[in-house]
C-alpha positions in Angstrom: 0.0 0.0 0.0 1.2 3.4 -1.1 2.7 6.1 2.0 -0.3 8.0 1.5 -2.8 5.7 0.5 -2.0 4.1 4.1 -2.1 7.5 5.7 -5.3 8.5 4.6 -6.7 5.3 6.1 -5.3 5.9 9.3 -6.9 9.3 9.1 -10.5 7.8 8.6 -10.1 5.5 11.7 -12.9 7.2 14.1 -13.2 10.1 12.0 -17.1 10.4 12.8 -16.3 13.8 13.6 -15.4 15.0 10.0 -18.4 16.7 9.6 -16.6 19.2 12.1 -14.2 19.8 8.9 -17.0 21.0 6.8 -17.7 23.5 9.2 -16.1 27.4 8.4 -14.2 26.9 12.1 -13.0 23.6 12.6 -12.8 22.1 16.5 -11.3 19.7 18.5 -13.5 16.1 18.6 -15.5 16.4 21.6 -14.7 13.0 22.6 -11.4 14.2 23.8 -11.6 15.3 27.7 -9.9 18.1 29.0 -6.5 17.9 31.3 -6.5 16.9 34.7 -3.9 18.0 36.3 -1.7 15.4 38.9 0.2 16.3 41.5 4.4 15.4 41.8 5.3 16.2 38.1 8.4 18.2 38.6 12.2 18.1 36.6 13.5 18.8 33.2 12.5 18.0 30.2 14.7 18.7 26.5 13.0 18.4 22.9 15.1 17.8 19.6 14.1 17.7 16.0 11.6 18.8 13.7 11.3 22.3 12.8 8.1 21.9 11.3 7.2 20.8 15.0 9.0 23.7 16.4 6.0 26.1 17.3 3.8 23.7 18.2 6.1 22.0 21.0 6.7 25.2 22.3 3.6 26.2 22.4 2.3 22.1 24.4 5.7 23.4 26.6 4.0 26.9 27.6 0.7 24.7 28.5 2.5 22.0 30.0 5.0 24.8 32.2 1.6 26.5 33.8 0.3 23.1 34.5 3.3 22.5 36.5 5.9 25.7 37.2 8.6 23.1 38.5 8.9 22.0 35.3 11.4 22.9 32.7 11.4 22.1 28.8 13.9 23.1 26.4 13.3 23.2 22.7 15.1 22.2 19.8 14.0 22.3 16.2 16.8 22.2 13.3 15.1 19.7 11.6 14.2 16.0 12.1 17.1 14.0 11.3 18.3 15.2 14.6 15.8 13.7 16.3 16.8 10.2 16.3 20.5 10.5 17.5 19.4 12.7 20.2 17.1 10.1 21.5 20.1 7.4 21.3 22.4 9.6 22.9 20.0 10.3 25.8 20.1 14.1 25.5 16.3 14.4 24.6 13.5 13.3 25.8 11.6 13.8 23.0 12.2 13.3 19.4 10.1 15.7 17.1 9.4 14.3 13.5 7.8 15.5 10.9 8.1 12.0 8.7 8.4 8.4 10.3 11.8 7.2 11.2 13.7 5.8 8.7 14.6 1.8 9.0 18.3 2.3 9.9 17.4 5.1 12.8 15.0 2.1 14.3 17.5 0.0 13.7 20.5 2.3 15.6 17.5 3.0 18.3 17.0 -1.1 19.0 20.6 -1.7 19.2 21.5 0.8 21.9 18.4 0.4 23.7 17.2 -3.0 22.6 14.0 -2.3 21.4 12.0 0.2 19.1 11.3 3.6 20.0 7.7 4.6 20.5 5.7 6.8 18.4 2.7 9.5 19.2 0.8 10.8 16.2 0.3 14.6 17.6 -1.3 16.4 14.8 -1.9 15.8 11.0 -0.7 18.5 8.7 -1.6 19.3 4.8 2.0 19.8 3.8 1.3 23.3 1.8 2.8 24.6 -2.0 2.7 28.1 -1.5 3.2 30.6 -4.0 3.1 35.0 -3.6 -0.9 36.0 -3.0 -0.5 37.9 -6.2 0.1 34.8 -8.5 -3.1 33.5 -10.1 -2.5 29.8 -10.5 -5.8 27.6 -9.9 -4.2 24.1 -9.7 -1.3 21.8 -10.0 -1.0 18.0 -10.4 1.9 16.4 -8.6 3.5 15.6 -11.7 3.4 19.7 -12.5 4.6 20.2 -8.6 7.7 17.6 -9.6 8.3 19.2 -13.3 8.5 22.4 -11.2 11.2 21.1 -8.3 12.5 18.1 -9.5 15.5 17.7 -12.3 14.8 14.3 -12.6 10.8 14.3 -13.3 10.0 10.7 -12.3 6.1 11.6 -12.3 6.4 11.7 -16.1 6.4 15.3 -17.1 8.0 16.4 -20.7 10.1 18.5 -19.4 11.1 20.7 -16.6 8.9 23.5 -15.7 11.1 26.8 -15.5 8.4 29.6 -16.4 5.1 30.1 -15.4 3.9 29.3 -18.4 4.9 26.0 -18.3 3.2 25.5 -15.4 -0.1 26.6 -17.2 -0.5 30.3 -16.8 -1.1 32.9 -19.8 -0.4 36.6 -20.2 2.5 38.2 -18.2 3.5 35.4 -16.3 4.0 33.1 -19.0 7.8 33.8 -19.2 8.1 34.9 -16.0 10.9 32.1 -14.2 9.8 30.0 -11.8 11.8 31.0 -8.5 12.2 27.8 -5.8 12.0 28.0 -2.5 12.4 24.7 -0.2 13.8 23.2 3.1 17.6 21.8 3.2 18.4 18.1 3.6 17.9 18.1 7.7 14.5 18.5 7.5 11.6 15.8 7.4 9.6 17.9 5.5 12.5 17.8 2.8 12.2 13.8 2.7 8.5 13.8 2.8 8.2 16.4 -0.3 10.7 14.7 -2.2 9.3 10.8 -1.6 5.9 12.2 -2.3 5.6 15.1 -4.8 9.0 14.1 -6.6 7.9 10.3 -6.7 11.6 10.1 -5.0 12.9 12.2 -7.7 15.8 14.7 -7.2 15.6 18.7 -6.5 16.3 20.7 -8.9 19.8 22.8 -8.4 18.2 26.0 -8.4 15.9 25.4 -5.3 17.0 28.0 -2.5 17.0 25.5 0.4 16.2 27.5 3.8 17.3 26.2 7.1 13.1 26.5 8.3 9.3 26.4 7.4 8.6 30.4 8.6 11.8 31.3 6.3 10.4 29.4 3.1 7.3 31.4 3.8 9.2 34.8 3.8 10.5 34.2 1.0 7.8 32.9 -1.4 6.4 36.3 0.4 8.7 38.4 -0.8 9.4 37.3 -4.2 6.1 37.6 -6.8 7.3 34.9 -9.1 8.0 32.1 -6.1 6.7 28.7 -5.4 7.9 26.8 -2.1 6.3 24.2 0.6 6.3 23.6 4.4 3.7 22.8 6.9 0.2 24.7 6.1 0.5 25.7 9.4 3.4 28.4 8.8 0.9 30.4 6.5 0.6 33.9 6.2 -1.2 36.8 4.5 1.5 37.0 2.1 1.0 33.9 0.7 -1.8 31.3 -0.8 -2.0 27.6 -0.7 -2.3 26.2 -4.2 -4.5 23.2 -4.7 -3.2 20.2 -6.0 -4.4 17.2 -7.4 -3.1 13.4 -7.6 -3.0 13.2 -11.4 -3.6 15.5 -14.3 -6.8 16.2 -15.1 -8.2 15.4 -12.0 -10.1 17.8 -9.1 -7.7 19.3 -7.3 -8.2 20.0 -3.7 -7.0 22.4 -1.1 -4.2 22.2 1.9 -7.7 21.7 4.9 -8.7 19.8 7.3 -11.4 18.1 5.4 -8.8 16.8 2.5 -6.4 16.0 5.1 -8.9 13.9 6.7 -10.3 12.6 3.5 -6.9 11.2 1.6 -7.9 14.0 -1.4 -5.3 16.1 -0.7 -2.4 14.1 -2.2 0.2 15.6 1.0 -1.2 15.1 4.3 0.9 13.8 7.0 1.0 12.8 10.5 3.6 15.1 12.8 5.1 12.4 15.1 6.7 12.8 18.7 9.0 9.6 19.1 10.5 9.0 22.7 12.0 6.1 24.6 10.3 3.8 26.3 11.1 1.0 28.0 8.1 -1.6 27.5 9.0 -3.2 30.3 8.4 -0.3 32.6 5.9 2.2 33.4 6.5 5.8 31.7 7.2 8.7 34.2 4.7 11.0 35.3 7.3 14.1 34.2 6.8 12.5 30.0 3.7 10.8 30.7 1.8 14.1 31.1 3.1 15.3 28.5 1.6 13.5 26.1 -1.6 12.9 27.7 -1.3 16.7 27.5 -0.6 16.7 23.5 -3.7 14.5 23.5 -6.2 16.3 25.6 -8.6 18.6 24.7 -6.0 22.0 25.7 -3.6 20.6 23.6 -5.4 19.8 20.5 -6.8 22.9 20.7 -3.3 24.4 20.4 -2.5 22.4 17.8 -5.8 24.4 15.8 -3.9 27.3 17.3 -0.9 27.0 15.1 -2.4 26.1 12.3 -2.5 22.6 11.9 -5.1 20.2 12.1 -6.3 18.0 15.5 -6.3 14.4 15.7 -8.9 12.0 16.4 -10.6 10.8 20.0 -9.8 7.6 18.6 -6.4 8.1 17.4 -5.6 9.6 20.7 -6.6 6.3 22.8 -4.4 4.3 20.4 -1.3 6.1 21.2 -1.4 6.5 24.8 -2.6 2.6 25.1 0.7 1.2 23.3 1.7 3.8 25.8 0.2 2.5 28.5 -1.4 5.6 29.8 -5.0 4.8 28.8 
């Protein structure tokens, strides 16, 4: 089964909510209970990893700090290929992700610790092509997005898209150059683009990689003739999200809850918090409330806060189960 085919199955699991999506304001599923806080949770607590994360763990953090002022979190985003050897060396607690771990970081994970790290699915995010507010274009199919940042084209275009016009538009941006804007190698959100909008393709040279989401943002802001991507949740005034569709020809849908939820928008992704736990022993209190934090009703409703899109009720009870914090 395809990445995303998989994904959006995973989305539908106790997704009786989704008529919340069609809604103009979406909210958290009512089936998630607010925080109670528990008395004893004091120490330190360090997060490395995902940028795309970044905001959002800072923003849990705040929540999690006036919960409990004896507690102290430091966060780290530079992307999340640093999330893994953090967690191995045992300076983090938490490893921010923005894509799945890759087979050989499980693999370096299980033989320091002797088994797998664990896994929370905090938030689901429409990863976003943004272009300047001013440019007019209605739609792209992923093998247009991949003809626009790839070299290689593996999704089958004729060539590469360097203008405007060959991406489909008329009049005075048809030979106006395509300018790229995207993440650098570190980043999650770099893998995930390139496994699923490139079909695994290469970037083109020209792409201006930026060491994080907010600064791809800025800069398809300031520059009329740009095209970049990062988490929808990093958008601005300054720039719109282009809807794409799975293949040419076909309806192309926008970066929102409800086409995150569905499987129609062809990007969506899980945001993962991976930490280490032993199986054979009970989590903490200092982590454990944590992420029944992330996965109460206060800190979904951050996650709507910064701009990505809540989880399910049902979702939720699976990850603190393998947990053990049901």
């Amino acid at each position: 089964m395809k990445k995303t085919t998989a994904l959006a199955a995973a989305l539908l699991v106790g997704v009786s909510f989704t008529t919340q999506a069609n809604a103009q304001a979406l909210t958290v599923d009512p089936a998630i209970a607010p925080y109670k806080k528990v008395s004893g949770v004091s120490g330190s607590l360090k997060s490395i990893g995902s940028d795309t994360l970044n905001n959002l763990m800072t923003l849990w953090a705040e929540g999690y700090n006036a919960m409990y002022p004896n507690v102290k979190i430091e966060i780290e985003g530079k992307g999340s290929s640093t999330a893994p050897p953090a967690l191995i060396a045992g300076t983090s607690q938490f490893g921010p992700m923005s894509r799945p771990m890759k087979a050989k970081e499980i693999e370096d994970f299980e033989k320091k610790n002797g088994y797998k790290p664990s896994a929370i699915r905090s938030a689901v995010d429409a990863l976003a092509v943004f272009v300047h507010k001013d440019n007019p274009i209605q739609c792209l199919s992923l093998q247009q997005v991949d003809a626009i940042f790839s070299k290689t084209r593996k999704g089958g275009a004729p060539k590469q898209a360097a203008t405007w016009g060959d991406a489909g538009l008329t009049g005075d941006w048809a030979n106006k150059p395509v300018s790229l804007y995207g993440r650098n190698s570190a980043s999650g959100t770099y893998g995930y683009f390139k496994e699923e909008a490139l079909f695994n393709g290469d970037y083109s040279d020209s792409v201006k990689e930026q060491p994080g989401s907010s600064a791809v943002v800025q800069g398809v802001a300031s520059d009329k003739y740009a095209i970049g991507y990062s988490g929808v949740g990093y958008k601005t005034a300054d720039v719109r999200t282009v809807p794409i569709s799975k293949k040419p020809g076909e309806k192309c849908y926008d970066a929102n809850a409800e086409n995150a939820y569905s499987g129609n928008y062809p990007i969506a992704r899980f945001l993962y918090v991976y930490l280490n736990k032993n199986p054979n022993q009970a989590m903490e209190p200092l982590r454990g409330e944590f992420v029944r934090y992330v996965f109460s009703k206060e800190g979904q409703t951050v996650v709507l806060k910064d701009g990505f899109f809540p989880v399910t009720s049902a979702i939720a009870h699976e990850d603190l189960a393998k947990l053990g914090l049901k």
